[in-house]
Steps between C-alpha positions, in 0.01 A plus 500: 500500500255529238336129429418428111264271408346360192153377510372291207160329451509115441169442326484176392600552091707892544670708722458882537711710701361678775542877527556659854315634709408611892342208667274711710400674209365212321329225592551263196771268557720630236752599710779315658761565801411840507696746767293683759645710783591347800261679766392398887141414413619286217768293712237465727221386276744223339617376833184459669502146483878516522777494267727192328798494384615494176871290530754713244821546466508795250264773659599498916106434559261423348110502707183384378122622629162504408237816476090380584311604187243630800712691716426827537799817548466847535796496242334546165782335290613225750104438529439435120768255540469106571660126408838404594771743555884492503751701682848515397807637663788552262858555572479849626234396743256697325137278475255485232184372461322295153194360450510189273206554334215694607207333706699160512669300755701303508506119486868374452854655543771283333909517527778424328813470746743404252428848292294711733207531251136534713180394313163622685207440397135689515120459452161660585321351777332805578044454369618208305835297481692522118512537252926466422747484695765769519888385510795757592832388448785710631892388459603803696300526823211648352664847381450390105272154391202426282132438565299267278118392526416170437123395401337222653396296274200544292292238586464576840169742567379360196217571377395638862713655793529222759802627708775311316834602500846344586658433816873522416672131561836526398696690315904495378765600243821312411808694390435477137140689558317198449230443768141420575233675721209256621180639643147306578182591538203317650220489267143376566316463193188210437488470858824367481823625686801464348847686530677619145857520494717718314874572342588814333848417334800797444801506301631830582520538884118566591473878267256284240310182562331246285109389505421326770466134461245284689669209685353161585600485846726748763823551371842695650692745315816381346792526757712877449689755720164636694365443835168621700599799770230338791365830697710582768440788758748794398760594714388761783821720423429509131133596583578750801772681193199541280259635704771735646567596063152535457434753821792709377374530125 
């Protein structure tokens, strides 16, 4: 299996297409689902606060972990390494291993039973939370999808850095591409504390999305065909096969 991915760049007015590269070998995050090799000290760095599971019915497993941007490995690759981390097991029983977007973590995996589509999303919280979010959407288990960044929105930070960013509320997509993504983000400005809400709006199934629009009070995203995956601890047998994969490779 060889996964492809598209990454594009959702500024707020254009989009620019990413081109590829090794995540270890660059530290901007211009990079998206990029494939490392599966090796022991990685498996062990991204499970050392366990694994979840990933609930799919394309690839036969699918196993998310997390690297610490301050662990230290005697593996020089594995040890530039850090953010979230997914393992996937195709049909063969082979595993590989992506990083969504380099440095990030993740802060919400989404599915789609009715089609099997998976939407994760990413963001720095690594010396300073933001500033975008980073959304991977996959119809086919992960082994093709796109990435897109999405700005926060400009007034936040503004005209000084203050720690502002968006905690992801909701987020879905009817069947005609049409859905909303709603963030807030708790703002203190005049000595006054106040929490900003807002919707980013799509039209063609999450690959481009509109402004973002300030609301006047917490709103949910329109009703469509997604649902939150809630972390669940991944299944000792599907953890046990990749450790034994990674030992032998």
């Amino acid at each position: 299996m060889k996964l492809s991915f598209v990454c594009l760049a959702a500024a707020l007015a254009s989009l620019a297409f990413c081109a590829p590269a090794l995540a270890q070998e660059n530290d901007d995050n211009d990079t998206c689902m990029v494939e490392t090799p599966v090796t022991a000290d990685l498996v062990a760095a991204a499970g050392e606060n366990g694994f979840t599971a990933v609930p799919n019915d394309i690839s036969s497993a699918i196993l998310h972990g997390s690297i610490s941007a301050t662990r230290d490995s005697d593996d020089a690759d594995a040890g530039a390494l850090h953010g979230a981390v997914f393992f996937v097991r195709d049909a063969k029983g082979d595993w590989y291993a992506f990083l969504p977007a380099s440095g990030e973590d993740t802060v919400a995996v989404y599915s789609a039973t009715s089609t099997g589509a998976l939407v994760v999303f990413t963001m720095l919280q690594t010396e300073g939370p933001g500033p975008s979010w980073t959304m991977i959407r996959s119809t086919d288990g992960f082994m093709s999808g796109d990435c897109t960044a999405i700005s926060f929105p400009s007034a936040l930070n503004h005209p000084d850095w203050a720690n502002e960013y968006l905690d992801l509320k909701d987020f879905d997509i009817d069947t005609r591409g049409r859905g909303d993504l709603i963030g807030v983000a708790h703002v203190e400005r005049g000595g006054n504390d106040a929490d900003w809400w807002y919707a980013y709006r799509t039209r063609d199934g999450g690959v481009t999305w509109g402004t973002p629009v300030r609301l006047r009070h917490e709103t949910q995203a329109r009703a469509g065909i997604y649902q939150p995956v809630e972390d669940a601890p991944a299944p000792e047998d599907q953890v046990e096969d990749l450790q034994r994969y990674a030992a032998a490779h």
